[in-house]
N, C-alpha and C positions, 0 to 999 in steps of 0.2 A: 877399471876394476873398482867397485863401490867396500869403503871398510868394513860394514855392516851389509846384511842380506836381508834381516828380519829384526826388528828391535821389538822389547815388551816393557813399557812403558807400567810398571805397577803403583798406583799412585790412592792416596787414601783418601781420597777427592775431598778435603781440609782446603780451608783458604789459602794454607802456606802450599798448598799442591799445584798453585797459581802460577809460581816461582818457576817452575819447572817447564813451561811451555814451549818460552824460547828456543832457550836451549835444546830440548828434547826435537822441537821442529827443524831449525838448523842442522844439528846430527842429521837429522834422517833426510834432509833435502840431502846433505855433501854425501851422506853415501847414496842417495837414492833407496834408499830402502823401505821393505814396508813396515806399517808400524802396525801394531796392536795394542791395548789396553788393558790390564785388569785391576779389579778392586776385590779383592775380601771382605767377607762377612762372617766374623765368628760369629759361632750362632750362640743364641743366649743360653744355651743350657750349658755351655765350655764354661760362664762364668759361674756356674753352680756346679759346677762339677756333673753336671748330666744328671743329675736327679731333684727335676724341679717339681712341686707340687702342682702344678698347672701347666695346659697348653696353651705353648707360646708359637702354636702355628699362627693365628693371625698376626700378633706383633712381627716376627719374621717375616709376614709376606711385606707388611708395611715398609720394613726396613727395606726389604727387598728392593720394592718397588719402588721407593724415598733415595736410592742409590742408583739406579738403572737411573733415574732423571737429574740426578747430579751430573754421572755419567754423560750421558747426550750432552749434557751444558759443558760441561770438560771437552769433550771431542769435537763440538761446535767452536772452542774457543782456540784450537789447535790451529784448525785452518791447513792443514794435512789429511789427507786420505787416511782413514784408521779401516785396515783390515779385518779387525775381528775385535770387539768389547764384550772383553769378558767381567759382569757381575759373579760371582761365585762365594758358597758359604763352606768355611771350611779353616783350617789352620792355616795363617798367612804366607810363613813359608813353604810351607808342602803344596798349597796350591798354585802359586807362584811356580815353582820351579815346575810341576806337573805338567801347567799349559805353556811355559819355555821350550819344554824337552816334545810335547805335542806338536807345537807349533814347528819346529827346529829355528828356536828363536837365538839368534847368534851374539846377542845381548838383551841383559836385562837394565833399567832404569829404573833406581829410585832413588826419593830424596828421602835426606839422614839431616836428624835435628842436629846432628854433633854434640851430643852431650855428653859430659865428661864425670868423668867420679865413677860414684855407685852404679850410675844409669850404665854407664860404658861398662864396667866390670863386669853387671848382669849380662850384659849383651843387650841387642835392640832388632828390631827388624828388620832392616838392613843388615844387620851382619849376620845373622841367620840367614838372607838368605844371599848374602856373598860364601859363606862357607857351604852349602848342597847344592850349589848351581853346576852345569856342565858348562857354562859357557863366561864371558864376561860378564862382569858387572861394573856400573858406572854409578855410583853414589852421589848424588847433586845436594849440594849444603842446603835446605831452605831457613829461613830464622822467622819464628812465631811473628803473628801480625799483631801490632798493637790495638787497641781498639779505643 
């Protein structure tokens, strides 16, 4: 009997996102599960509050399209079968849990900077979307790259 059936690997395809490979491979080999991916894209008008004086459909598709090939290069470096990668533009956690709950995804995976203070009192995206999940959630520490 495998722990996990479906796992959803949400990842913000960042260098520290790198961190998370391992681990995330492992899990899914001991339960034999499949995996899937997803990344969000707020879209740019979220940071204007949706009323921007210009269209920002080309920059979006660029983004789009700038993350769909991050993506591949994430899934390539997995070296696991990924079931379904999803890019999607939308609120992090809302979409997140959306394609969880579609998928009947029996865990979610992501990694959490762990910061502490102000950052942690606001909340973070990991804990968003540890509190609307229907199912687990497994939060993986990663720590900023230096450069």
């Amino acid at each position: 009997m495998s722990v996990y059936k479906h796992i959803l690997l949400a990842t913000d395809l960042s260098a520290e996102a790198d961190q998370l490979i391992d681990k995330v491979k492992h899990l899914a080999e001991f339960s034999k599960a499949e995996l899937s991916l997803i990344h969000v894209i707020e879209p740019l008008s979220f940071a204007y509050g949706g009323d921007v004086p210009m269209d920002l459909t080309a920059i979006q598709a660029q983004l789009d399209e700038h993350a769909q090939s991050k993506m591949n290069r994430f899934s390539g470096l997995l070296n696991y079968p990924v079931k379904q990668s999803h890019v999607v533009s939308g609120h992090t956690e809302t979409e997140i849990h959306k394609v969880a709950d579609e998928q009947g995804c029996d865990l979610i995976i992501v990694g959490s900077h762990g910061r502490h203070g102000l950052a942690l009192l606001l909340g973070s995206t990991a804990n968003g979307i540890l509190h609307g999940a229907k199912c687990d959630v497994l939060a993986v520490r990663v720590t900023e790259k230096e450069e």
